[in-house]
N, C-alpha and C positions, 0 to 999 in steps of 0.2 A: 525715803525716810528723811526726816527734816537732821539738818546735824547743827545750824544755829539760824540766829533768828536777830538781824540787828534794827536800832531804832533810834529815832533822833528827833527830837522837837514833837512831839503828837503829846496829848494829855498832860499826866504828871514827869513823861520822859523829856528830858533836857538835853544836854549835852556831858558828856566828862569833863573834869575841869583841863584835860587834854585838848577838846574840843571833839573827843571821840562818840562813838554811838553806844546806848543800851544796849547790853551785849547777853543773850539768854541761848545756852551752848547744851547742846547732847550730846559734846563728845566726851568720853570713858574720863576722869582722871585719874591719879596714879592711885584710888583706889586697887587692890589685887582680889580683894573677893569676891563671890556669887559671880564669875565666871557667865553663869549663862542668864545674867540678865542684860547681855551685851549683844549687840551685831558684830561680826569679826570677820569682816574680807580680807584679814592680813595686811593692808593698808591704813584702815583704820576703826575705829572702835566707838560705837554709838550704842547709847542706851537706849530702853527700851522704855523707860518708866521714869519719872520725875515728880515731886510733887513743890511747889512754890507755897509756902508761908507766908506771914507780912499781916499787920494788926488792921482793923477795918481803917479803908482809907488809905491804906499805906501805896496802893497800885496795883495789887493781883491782878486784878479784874481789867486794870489798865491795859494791861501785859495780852490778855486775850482781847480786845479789844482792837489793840495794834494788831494785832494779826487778823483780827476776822475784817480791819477798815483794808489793811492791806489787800485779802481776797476778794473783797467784795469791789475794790476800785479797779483789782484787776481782769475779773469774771461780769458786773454788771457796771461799771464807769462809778462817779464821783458821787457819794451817796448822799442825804438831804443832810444841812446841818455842817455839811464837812469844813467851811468855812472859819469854823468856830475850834476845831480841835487843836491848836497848837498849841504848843506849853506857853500859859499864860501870868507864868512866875516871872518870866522878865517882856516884859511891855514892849522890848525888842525883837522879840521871838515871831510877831505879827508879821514881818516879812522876809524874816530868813526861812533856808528850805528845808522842809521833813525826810527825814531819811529813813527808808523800808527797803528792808535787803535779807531774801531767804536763802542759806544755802543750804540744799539737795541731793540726796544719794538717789539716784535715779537709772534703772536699765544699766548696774554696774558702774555707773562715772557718774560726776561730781559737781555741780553746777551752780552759781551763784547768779541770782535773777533780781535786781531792784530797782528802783527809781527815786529820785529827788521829788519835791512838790512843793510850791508856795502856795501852803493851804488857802492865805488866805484873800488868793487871786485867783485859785481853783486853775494854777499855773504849771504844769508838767517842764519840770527844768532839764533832768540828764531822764538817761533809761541802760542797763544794761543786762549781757547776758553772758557768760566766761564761764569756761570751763577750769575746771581747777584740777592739779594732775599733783598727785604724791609725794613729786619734789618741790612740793610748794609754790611752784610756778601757775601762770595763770594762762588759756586761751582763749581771746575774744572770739565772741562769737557774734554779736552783733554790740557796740554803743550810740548814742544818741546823745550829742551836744543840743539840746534844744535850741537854746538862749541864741548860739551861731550860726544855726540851720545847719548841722552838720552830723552825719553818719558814718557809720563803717561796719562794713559785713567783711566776716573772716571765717580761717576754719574752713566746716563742711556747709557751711551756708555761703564758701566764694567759691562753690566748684562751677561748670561750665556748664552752664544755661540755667542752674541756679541762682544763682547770682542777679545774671540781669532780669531774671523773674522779680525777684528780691526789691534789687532799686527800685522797679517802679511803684512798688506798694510804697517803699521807704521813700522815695523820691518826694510823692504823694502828699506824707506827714513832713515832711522835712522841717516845718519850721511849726508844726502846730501845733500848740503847748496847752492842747487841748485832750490827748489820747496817747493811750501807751501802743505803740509797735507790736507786742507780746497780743496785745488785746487784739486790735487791727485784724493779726496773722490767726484768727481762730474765727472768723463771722466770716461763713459761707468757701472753704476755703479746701473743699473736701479733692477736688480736681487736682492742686496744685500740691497734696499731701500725697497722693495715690502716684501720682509721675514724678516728684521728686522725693523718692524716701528719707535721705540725709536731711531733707525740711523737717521731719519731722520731729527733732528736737522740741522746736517753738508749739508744736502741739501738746506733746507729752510735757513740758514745764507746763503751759496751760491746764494740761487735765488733771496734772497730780496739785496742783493749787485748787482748784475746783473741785473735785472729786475725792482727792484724798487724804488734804485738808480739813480734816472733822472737826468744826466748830461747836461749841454749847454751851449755852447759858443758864443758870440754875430756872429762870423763869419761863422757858422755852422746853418743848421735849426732844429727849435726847433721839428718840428712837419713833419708825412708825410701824416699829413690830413684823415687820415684812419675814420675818426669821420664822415668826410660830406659822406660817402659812404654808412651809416647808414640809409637810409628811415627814420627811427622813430627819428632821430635827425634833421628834415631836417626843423621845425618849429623854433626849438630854436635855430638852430645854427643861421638862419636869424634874428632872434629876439636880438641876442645879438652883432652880426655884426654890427646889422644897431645901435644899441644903443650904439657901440664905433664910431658913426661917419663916418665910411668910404666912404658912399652913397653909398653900395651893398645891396642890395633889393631883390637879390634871386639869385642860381646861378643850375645849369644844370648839367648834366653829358652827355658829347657827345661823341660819338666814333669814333674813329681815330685807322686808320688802323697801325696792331700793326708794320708792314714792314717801315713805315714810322715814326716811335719811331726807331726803331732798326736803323737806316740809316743815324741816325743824331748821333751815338751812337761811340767811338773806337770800332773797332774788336775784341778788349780780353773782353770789359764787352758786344759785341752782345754776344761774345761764353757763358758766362757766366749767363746771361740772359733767352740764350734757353736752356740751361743746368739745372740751377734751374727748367723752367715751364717744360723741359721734364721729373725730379724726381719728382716735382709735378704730374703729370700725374697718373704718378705711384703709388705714393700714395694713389692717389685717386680708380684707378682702385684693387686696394689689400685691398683696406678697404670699408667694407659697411657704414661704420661710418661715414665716409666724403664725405658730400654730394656737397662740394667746395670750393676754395681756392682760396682768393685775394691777391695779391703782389703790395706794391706801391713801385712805381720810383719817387724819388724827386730830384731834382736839385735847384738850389736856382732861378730858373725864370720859371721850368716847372714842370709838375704834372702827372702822369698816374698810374690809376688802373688796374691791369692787374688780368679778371678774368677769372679761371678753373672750369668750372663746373663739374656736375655728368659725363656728356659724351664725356669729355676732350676736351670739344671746349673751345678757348680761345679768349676772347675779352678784348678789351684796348680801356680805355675812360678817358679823361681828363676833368677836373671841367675849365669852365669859367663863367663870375658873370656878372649879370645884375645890372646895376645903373638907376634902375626907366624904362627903355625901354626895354619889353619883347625882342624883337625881334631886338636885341643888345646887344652882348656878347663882352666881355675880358678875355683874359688868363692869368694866373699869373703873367706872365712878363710885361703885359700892367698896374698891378696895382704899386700905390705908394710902396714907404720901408717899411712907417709907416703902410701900410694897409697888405702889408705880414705880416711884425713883427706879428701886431695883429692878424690876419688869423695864424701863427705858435700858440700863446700865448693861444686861444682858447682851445688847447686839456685839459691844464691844470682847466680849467673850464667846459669840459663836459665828460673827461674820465679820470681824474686824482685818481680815491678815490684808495687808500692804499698806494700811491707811495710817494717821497720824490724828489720835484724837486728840484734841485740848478739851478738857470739863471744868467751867466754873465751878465753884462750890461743889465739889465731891459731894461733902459730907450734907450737904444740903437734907435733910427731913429723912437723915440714916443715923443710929446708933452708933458709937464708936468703935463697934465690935464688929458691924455690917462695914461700916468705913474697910477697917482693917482686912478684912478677910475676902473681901472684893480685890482689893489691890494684891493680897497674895492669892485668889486666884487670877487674877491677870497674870504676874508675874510667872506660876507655872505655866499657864495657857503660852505667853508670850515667848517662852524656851524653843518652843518648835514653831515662830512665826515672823516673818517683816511686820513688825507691828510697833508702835511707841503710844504710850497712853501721858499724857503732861496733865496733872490738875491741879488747880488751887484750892486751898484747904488749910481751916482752924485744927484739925484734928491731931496732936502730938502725940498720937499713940502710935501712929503714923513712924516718928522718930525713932524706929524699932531696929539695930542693927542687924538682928536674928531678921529684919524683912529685909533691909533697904542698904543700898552702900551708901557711903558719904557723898559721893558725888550726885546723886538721884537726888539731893535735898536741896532747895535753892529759896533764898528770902528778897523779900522783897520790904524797903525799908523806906520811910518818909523823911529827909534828913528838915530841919528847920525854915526851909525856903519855900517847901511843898513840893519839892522836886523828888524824886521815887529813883532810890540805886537798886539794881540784882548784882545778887552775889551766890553762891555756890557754898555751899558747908566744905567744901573740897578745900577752900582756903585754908581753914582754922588747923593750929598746933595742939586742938581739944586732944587729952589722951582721946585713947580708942574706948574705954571703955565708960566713960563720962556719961553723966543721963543729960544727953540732949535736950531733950523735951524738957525737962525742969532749967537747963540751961537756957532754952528758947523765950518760955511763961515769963522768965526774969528780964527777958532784951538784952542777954547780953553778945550777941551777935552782931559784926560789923566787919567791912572789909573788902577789900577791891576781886576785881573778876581774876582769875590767874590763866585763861585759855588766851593764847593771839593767833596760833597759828592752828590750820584744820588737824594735818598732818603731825604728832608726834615729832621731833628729831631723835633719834636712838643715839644715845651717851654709850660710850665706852667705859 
């Protein structure tokens, strides 16, 4: 589970006038209610749900942005364009360094993973990995002075024969201000995780950024539906369809020959396509263990499951939804925005548990009433799951204390320079029972972060 998220020099993010980082926090504040919209190891206390405000322009989008450049630089290297993202409010910013720093509730313990970068050298300066323990103390587990050529493995990454496994990868990079170590320790590295299991930390921080890291942008789909292809989901996915309104009442899986997918397709991703299902094949035929393999294609108006069985036949079927007349189908493109949106928005309600979505534009081509009532079925669904959902969103209906606590609300605000601060509604002396929302519409909202440390200190 993500419990904050820091940032420094990227976009509209600056620096404090401390000199510190943008600071965007899931951990609990001294709000006391709705109990179980929290994580609670007895150590400490992370919510499950957030939604970020802030007027067009102001950084929301900035905010997911930071975090999807940070995964993407740590799962595929330095992405096109990255040159250009520093904060460009002061002209000095071009060669000081960007700071991205996640820390993680992970396998019970607590982990803080980041790196420095002079974006606009495509220069890797520091790298680190610490463990963080309840009394606020910290355990290296691995750092990286780049700039010096210098390292340090600690912890369960300096045990005996791990270790010198270790240096020589780190050895390797030592001075190469071209790659993260985190990154490195995940390509090809399957040998050295199976014999030394205490390595495997640097995998699992790896896979929970990669995997469980759920990015999305309102332009992009959230989902590729892989959930309705499930038999044993196939009651309550309709049950919750039809309870957001969209008049879908059941929907089909029909087959469609796969010649006629491929044909409506360019010719680099047909080749690409049969490429994939022909390694698929193969896999399937060299392992007894797999018994078959589904592949979805999604496009923002079309759908197809493409499946590999035991005996390498392969079939393609696309989902179309009945509205009350059995024997009267639609395909994804015949349904509304608002009834895709929600059709994407589902996975996070029947297969989300361990993951950490971020959604630009919730409310994006959804009703204020569909907004609303999505986020409190999250939030029951969320009661019995490792799950956090963070989204940005116009919608102040949203501001509902009957849904949300104070601490779950967080703005984001453009102050005169173009520089973008987060804040927390957890700050303000608003009474309790003040109308937020008409308080938000008017701006009158401002004010410093109040989280520093992970861990609570308990006051006598």
């Amino acid at each position: 589970m993500l419990i904050r998220f820091n940032v420094k020099n990227f976009l509209s993010f600056a620096s404090r006038e401390d000199g510190g980082t943008e600071e965007f926090s899931m951990i609990a504040g001294r709000t006391r209610a709705k109990k179980e919209h929290l994580y609670d190891d007895g150590k400490i206390k992370l919510l499950k749900f957030a939604a970020v405000y802030g007027a067009n322009a102001a950084g929301k989008s900035n905010l997911v942005k930071a975090l999807d450049f940070m995964k993407h630089v740590i799962v595929s290297g330095l992405p096109d364009g990255h040159t250009e993202k520093y904060c460009k409010v002061d002209p000095d910013n071009v060669m000081k360094p960007s700071y991205f720093e996640l820390e993680i509730l992970l396998g019970g313990k607590y982990y803080s993973y980041g790196f420095e970068i002079i974006l606009s050298q495509s220069r890797f300066m520091s790298e680190w990995l610490v463990e963080l323990r309840s009394d606020n103390s910290e355990k290296i587990l691995f750092t990286r002075n780049i700039v010096d050529g210098k390292y340090e493995l600690a912890g369960i990454l300096a045990g005996k024969g791990l270790k010198e496994k270790l240096n020589v990868y780190a050895d390797d990079i030592r001075g190469d201000s071209s790659v993260l170590f985190l990154s490195v320790m995940n390509q090809n590295k399957k040998n050295l995780y199976e014999n030394h299991k205490t390595a495997a930390v640097l995998k699992d921080v790896f896979l929970w950024i990669k995997d469980s890291l759920d990015i999305n942008y309102p332009d992009q789909p959230v989902s590729d539906y892989s959930y309705l292809a499930r038999a044993d989901k196939v009651n309550e996915v309709c049950r919750i369809i039809s309870a957001f309104g969209t008049g879908i009442t059941d929907f089909e899986l029909v087959d469609v020959p796969i010649e006629k997918v491929l044909n409506g397709l360019p010719k680099s991703l047909q080749d690409r396509i049969m490429s994939n299902i022909e390694q698929k094949q193969v896999e399937i035929r060299n392992s007894h263990q797999i018994k078959g393999i589904d592949m979805i294609l999604r496009t923002r108006v079309e759908l197809f499951i493409i499946t590999i069985d035991a005996s390498d036949a392969v079939k393609c079927q696309t989902i179309e939804f009945c509205h009350g007349r059995k024997n009267v189908l639609f395909d994804l493109g015949e349904e509304s925005d608002g009834t895709i949106r929600i059709l994407d928005l589902l996975e996070i309600l029947l297969s989300g548990e361990g993951k950490t979505y971020v959604i630009d534009e919730l409310d994006r081509c959804l009703h204020p009433s569909l907004s609303y009532k999505f986020v409190e079925t999250f939030l029951n669904i969320a009661a019995g799951k490792n799950i956090q959902l963070i989204v940005t969103t116009h919608e102040s209906r949203l501001m509902d204390f009957d849904l949300l606590r104070r601490d779950e609300i967080w703005f984001i605000e453009k102050k005169e320079n173009g520089e973008s601060d987060i804040y927390s509604l957890e700050e303000y002396n608003a009474r309790f029972d003040q109308k937020i929302d008409k308080a938000y519409l008017e701006g009158r909202y401002g004010g410093v972060p109040i989280f520093s440390t992970i861990f609570p200190v308990e006051r006598a």
